[in-house]
N, C-alpha and C positions, 0 to 999 in steps of 0.2 A: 401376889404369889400364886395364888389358884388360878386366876386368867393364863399365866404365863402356863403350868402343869397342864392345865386343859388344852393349851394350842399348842404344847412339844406332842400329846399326845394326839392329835386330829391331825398333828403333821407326819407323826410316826404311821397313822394308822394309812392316810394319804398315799403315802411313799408305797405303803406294802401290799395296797390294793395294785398301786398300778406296777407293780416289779411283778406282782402273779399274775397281770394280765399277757406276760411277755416270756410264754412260757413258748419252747419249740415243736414245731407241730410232729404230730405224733408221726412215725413212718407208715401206719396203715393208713394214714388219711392220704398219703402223697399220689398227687394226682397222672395214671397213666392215660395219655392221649392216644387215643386209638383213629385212625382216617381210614373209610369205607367207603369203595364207590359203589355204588348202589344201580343197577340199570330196570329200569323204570317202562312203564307205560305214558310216562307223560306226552301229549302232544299238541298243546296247545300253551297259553299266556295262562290261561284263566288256572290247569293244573299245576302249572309252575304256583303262581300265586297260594292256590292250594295246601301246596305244601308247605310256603314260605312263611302260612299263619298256622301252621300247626307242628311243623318239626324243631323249628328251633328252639321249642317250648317245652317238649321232651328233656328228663331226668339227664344231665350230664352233659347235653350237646352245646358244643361251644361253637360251631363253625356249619353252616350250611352252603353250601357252592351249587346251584344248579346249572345242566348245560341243556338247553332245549334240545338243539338238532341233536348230540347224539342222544337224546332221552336219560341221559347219567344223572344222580345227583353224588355229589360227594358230603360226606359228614363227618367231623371229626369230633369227638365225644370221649368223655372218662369212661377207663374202661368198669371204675368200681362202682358207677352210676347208672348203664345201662349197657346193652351189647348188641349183636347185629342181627338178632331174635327177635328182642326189645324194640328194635327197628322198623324192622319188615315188619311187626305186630303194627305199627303207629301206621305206619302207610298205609297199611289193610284197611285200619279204620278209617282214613280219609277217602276208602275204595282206589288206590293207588296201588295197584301190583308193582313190587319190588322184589329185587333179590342180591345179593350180594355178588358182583363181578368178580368171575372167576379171572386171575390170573396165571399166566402161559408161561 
């Protein structure tokens, strides 16, 4: 009779760990994607590379797109993770002048 009370209760406990794991996520966490084309000093393989081991490693960025010829890179990133400050600050660091393309 005690074997059985002890596994209704490790079954009960079981159950209610994994129903709190299954809670919905909060709305401040919900993730806004933000896309930035970035126009660049890059001019060569070896800058593209460059930046290929160090931007998408940055807080929030989920998407790196570069385009050699016109020197653009694109990044698309959370905006509650990082921003296009946040940006141009990383490529600073890699000595990669960036700025955010203005659009017409």
């Amino acid at each position: 009779m005690k074997k059985m009370m002890f596994l209704c209760v490790v079954l009960l406990m079981g159950i209610s760990v994994a129903l709190a794991g299954n809670k919905p996520k909060d709305a401040k966490r919900s993730k806004t994607l933000v896309t930035t084309v970035f126009v660049t000093d890059v001019d060569c393989q070896h800058c593209v590379q460059k930046v290929m081991n160090t931007i998408p490693f940055e807080p929030g960025v989920k998407d790196v797109v570069p385009d050699l010829p016109a020197k653009k890179i694109t990044v698309t990133y959370d905006a509650a993770k990082n921003s296009d400050e946040g940006l141009v600050a990383a490529f600073a660091g890699i000595k990669v002048k960036a700025e955010k393309e203005v659009s017409r």
